[in-house]
C-alpha positions in Angstrom: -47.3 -3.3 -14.8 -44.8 -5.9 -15.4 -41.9 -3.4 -15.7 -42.9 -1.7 -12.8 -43.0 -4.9 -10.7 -39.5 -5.3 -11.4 -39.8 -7.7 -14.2 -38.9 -6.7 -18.3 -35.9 -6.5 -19.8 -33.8 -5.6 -16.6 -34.3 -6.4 -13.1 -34.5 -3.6 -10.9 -36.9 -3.0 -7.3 -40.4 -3.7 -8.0 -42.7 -0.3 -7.0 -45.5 -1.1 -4.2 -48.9 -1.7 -5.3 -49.9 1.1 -3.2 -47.7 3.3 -5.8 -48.9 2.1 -8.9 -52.4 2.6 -7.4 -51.5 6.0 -6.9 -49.6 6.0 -10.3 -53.4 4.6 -12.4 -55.8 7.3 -10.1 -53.2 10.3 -11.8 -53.1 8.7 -14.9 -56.6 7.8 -15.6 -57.8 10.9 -16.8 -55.2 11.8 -18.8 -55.1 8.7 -20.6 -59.1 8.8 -21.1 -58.4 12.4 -22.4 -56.1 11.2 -24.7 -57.7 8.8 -26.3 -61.2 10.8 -26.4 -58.9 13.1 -28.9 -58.4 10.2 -31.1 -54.9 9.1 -29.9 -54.4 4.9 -30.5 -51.1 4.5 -28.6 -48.7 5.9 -26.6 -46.1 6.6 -29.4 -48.6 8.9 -30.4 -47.4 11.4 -27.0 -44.9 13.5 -27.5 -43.7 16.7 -25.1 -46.8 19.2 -26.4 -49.1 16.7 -24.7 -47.4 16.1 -21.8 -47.2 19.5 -21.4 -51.0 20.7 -21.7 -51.6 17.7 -19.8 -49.7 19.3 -16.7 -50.7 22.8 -18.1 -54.8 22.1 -17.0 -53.4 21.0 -13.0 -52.4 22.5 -10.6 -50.5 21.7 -7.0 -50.5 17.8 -6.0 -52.6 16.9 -9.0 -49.6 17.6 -11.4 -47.2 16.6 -9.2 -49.5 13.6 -9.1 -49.6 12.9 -12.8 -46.0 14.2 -13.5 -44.3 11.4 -11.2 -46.7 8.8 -13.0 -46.3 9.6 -16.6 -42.6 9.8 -16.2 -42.2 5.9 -14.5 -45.4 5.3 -17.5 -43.1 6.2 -20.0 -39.7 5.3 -18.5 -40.9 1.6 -18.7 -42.1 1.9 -22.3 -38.4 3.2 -23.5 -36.9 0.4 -20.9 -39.2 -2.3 -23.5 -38.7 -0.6 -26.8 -42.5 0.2 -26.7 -41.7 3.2 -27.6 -37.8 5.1 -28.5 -38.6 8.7 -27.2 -39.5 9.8 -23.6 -42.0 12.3 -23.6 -41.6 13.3 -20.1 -37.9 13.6 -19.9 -36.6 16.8 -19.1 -40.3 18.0 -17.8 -40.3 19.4 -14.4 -43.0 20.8 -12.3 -42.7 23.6 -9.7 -42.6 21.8 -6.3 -45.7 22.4 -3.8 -44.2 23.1 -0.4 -45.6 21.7 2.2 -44.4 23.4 5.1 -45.0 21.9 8.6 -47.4 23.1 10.8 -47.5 22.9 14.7 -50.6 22.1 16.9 -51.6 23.8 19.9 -49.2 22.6 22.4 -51.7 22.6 25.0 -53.1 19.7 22.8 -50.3 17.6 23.9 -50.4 17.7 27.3 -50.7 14.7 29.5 -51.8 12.7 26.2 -49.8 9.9 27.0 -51.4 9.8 30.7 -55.3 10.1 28.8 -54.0 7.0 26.4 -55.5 3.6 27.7 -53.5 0.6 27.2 -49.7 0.6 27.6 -49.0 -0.7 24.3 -51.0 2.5 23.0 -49.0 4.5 25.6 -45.8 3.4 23.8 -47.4 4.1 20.2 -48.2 7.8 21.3 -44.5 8.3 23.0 -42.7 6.8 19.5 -44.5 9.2 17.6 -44.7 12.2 19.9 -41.4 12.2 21.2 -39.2 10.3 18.8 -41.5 11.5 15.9 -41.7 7.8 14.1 -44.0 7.5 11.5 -47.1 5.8 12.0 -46.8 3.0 8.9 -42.9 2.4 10.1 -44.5 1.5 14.1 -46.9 -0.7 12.9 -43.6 -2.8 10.9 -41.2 -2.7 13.9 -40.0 -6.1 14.9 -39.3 -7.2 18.4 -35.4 -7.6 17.4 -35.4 -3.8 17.1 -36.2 -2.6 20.9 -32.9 -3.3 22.9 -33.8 -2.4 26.3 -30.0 -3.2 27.6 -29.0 -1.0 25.7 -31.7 1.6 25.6 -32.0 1.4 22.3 -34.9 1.4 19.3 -33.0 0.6 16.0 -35.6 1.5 13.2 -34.7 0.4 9.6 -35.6 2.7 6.9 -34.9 2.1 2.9 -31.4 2.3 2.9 -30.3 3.0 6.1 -31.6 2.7 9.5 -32.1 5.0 12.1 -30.9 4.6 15.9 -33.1 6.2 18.3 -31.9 6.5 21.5 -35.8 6.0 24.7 -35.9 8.7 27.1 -36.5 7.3 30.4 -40.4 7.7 30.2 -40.4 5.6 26.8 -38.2 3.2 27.9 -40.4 2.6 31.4 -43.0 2.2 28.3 -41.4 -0.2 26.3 -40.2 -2.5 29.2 -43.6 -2.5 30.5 -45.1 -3.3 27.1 -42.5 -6.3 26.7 -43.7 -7.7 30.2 -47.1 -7.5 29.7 -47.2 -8.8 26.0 -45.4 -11.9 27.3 -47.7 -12.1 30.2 -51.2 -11.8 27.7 -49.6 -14.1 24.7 -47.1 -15.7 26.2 -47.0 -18.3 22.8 -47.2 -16.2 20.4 -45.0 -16.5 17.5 -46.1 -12.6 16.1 -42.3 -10.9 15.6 -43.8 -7.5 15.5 -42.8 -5.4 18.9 -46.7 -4.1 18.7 -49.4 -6.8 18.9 -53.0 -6.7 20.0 -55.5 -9.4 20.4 -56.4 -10.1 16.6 -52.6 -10.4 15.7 -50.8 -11.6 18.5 -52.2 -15.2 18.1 -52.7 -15.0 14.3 -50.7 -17.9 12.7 -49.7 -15.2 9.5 -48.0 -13.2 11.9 -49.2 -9.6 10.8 -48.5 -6.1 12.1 -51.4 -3.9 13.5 -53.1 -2.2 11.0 -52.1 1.8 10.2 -55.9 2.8 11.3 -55.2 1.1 14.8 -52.8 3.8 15.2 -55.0 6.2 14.2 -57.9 5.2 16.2 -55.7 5.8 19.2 -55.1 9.1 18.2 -58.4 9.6 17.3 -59.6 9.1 20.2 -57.6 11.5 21.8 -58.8 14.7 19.8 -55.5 14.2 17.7 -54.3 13.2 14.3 -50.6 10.8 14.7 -49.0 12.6 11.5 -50.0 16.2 13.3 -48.3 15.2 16.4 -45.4 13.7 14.8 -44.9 16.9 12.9 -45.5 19.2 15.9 -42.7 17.1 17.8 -40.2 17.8 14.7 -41.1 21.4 14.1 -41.0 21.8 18.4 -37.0 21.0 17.9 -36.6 22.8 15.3 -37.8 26.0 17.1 -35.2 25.0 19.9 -32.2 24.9 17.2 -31.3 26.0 14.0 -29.1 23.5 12.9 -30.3 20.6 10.2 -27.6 18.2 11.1 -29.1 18.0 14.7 -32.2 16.7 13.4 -31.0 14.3 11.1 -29.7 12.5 14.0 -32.3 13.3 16.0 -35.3 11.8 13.9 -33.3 10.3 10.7 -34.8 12.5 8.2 -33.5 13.6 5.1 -31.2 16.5 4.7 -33.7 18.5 2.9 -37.0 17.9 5.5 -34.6 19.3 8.4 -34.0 22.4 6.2 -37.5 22.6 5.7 -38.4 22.2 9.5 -35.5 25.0 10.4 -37.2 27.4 7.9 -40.7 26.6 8.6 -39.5 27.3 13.1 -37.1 30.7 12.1 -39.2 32.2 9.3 -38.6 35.4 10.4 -34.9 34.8 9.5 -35.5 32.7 6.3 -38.6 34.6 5.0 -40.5 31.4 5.2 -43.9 31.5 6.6 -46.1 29.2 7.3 -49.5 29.1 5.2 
């Protein structure tokens, strides 16, 4: 845990706690496995049990365990627990997930059937500039320039420019005006606020499942919408580069859009 928080014998990032969640719910079972078989420590693993362990999953689940055991076991050789790294050179077949579009008649007029404008201007950021729903909740102020017409949206790494269409602009310039007008001493950086944040003296975002309520309640799902907008350019082009500028994704989720819109030239279909 230690070595995964960034500590040990180097400093390096610390993973989230989310992750090593994640990383203990794949590893539980394997590790409770292990010892039922009379294993005593870790040095005791070598490839032939990582390999039957991955052997009885399938899919996410030993993807799941795969990406755990190998950070598990990285951080043991990082301290000298142990001199070997089982996992190292393991690989599991990838489990594409290809992108699926909604009925486009389900995204009609949602924005008009959205109460509230700074739910309006949630919806738009997702639907038409296809942010993602945990990055909205994180945006500061700073990062809307209305002067400029500008969202600037910082990602690990890099940050991604998106430029408002008029209608989320109109959106945005509204929402600025009235947040000042509702909390006009509020100290909350966050561009989106609501009545339980905005005045909160420890500042914090809007929680992810307020952005999912709003979709929700609109017969929709935010991450289906987000991918619908993607996969809707991508059936209007077929090159990768102009979504990577378009949404600031990664090199290989355009190339994955562009196959999953022109299957019938890639052979990719959508399942």
């Amino acid at each position: 845990m230690k070595v995964l928080r960034g500590g040990g014998r180097w400093e390096h990032p610390a993973t989230t706690w989310a992750t090593i969640r994640r990383y203990l719910g794949n590893l539980k079972p394997v590790l409770a496995g292990w010892q039922a078989a009379g294993v005593s420590s870790l040095r005791e693993i070598g490839r032939e049990e990582v390999d039957n362990a991955l052997k009885a999953r399938k899919g996410r689940t030993a993807e799941g365990f795969h990406s755990a055991a190998r950070s598990l076991f990285r951080a043991l050789k990082q301290e000298r627990v142990i001199f070997a790294d089982p996992t190292r050179g393991v690989t599991v077949t990838a489990v594409e997930k290809v992108p699926r579009s909604i009925p486009s008649d389900s995204l009609q007029g949602i924005i008009d059937r959205t109460p509230m404008t700074a739910y309006k201007l949630i919806v738009a950021l997702v639907a038409v500039h296809a942010l993602g729903l945990n990055e909205i909740t994180r945006l500061p102020a700073s990062a809307l320039n209305l002067s400029d017409g500008r969202l600037t949206v910082r990602r690990p790494g890099r940050r991604h420019v998106v430029y408002l269409d008029e209608l989320t602009y109109e959106l945005a310039a509204e929402w600025m005006r009235e947040r000042h007008r509702l909390w006009p001493m509020s100290s909350n950086q966050h561009l989106i606020v609501n009545r339980f944040t905005a005045m909160n003296t420890d500042a914090p975002p809007i929680s992810r499942s307020t952005i999912k309520d709003v979709f929700t309640a609109l017969g929709l799902s935010g991450q289906k919408v987000r991918i619908d907008r993607m996969l809707h350019e991508a059936q209007l082009t077929a090159d990768p580069l102009h979504l990577i500028r378009l949404f600031g994704i990664s090199e290989v989720t355009a190339v994955r859009y562009i196959h999953a819109a022109h299957s019938e030239r890639t052979g990719k279909t959508l399942r």
